[in-house]
C-alpha positions in Angstrom: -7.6 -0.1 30.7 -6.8 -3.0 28.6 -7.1 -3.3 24.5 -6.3 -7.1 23.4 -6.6 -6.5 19.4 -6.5 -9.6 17.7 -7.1 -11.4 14.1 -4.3 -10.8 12.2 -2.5 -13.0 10.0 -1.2 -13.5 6.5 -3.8 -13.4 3.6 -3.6 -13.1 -0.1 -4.1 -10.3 -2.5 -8.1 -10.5 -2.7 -8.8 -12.1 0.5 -10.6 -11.1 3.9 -10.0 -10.7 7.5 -11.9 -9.8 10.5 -9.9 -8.0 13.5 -11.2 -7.9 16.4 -10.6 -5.0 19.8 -11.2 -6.5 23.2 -11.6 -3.7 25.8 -11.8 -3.9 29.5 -12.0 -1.5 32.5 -13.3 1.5 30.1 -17.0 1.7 29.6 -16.6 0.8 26.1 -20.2 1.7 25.3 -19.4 5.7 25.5 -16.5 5.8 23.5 -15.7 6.1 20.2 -13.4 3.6 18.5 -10.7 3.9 16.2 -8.2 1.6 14.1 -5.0 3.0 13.1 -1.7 1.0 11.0 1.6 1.1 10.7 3.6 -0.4 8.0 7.4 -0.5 8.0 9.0 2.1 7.5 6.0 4.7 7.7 4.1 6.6 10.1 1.0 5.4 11.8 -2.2 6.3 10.1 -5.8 6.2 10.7 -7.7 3.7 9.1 -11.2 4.1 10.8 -13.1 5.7 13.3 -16.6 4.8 14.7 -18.7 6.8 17.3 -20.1 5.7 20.4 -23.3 6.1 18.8 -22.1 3.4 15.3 -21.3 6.3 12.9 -18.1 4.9 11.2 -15.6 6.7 9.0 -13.4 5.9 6.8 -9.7 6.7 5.3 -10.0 7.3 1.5 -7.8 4.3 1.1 -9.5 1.8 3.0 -13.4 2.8 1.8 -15.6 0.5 0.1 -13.4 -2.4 1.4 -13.3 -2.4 4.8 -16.1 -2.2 7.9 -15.7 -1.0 10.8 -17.9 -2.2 13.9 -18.9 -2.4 17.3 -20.9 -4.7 19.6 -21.0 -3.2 22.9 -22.2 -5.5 25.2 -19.3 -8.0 24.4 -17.2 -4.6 24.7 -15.8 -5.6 21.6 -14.7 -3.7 18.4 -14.3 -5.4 15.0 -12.4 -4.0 11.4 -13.8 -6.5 8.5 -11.4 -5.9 5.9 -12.4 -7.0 2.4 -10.0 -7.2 -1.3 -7.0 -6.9 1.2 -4.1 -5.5 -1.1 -0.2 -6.0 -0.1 -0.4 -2.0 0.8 -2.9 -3.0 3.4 0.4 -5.3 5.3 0.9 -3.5 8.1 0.6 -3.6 12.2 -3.4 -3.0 12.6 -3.7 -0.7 16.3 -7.1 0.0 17.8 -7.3 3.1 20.5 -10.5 4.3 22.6 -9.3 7.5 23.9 -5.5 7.7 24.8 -5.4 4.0 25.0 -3.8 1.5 22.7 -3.9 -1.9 21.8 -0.5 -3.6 21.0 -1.4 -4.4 17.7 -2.4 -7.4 15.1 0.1 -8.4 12.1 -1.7 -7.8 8.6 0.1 -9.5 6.2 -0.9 -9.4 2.6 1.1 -11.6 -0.6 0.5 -10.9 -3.8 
C-alpha cells in the first residue's frame, strides 16, 4: 500500500490550497480517508475524516474553511483548504487504515 500525498507549498494568510492523496494497492473505494498535521513542536492531529460512502468531518478548527474529498475511480483523495491561517503551517499526512502517507509542507506567512 502506497499513499503519495502531495500539494503543499507556501501560501499567504488568506490564500488556498488543494492537497491531494494518491493511493495504490488498497481498494480505495471501501475505505474511509482521513488527513491529519503536524506542526513543529506539537502532536499530530486530525484534521478530517471522510467515509467510504463521502460523509466528511471536520476538526472544530478547520470547519467552514476546509473540504475534504474523494474521487474514487482516480483512487484519489483531496483536502481544499480555504482562508489558510499561519496556524494552519504544518506537515499535512493522509492515512486509509493503518497506512500513512509521508506528508505535504503547509506553509502559511502572515
Amino acid at each position: 500500500v502506497q499513499l503519495q500525498a502531495s500539494g503543499g507549498g507556501l501560501v499567504q494568510s488568506g490564500g488556498s490550497l488543494r492537497l491531494s492523496c494518491a493511493a495504490s494497492g488498497i481498494i480505495f473505494g471501501t475505505k474511509d480517508m482521513a488527513w491529519y498535521r503536524q506542526a513543529p513542536g506539537k502532536e499530530r492531529e486530525w484534521v478530517a475524516t471522510i467515509t467510504s460512502s463521502g460523509r466528511p468531518n471536520y476538526a472544530d478548527s478547520v470547519k467552514g474553511r476546509f473540504t475534504i474529498s474523494r474521487d474514487n475511480a482516480k483512487n484519489t483523495g483531496y483536502l481544499q483548504m480555504n482562508s489558510l491561517k499561519p496556524e494552519d503551517t504544518a506537515v499535512y499526512y493522509c492515512k486509509v487504515i493503518r497506512y500513512w502517507g509521508k506528508g505535504t509542507q503547509v506553509t502559511v506567512s502572515s
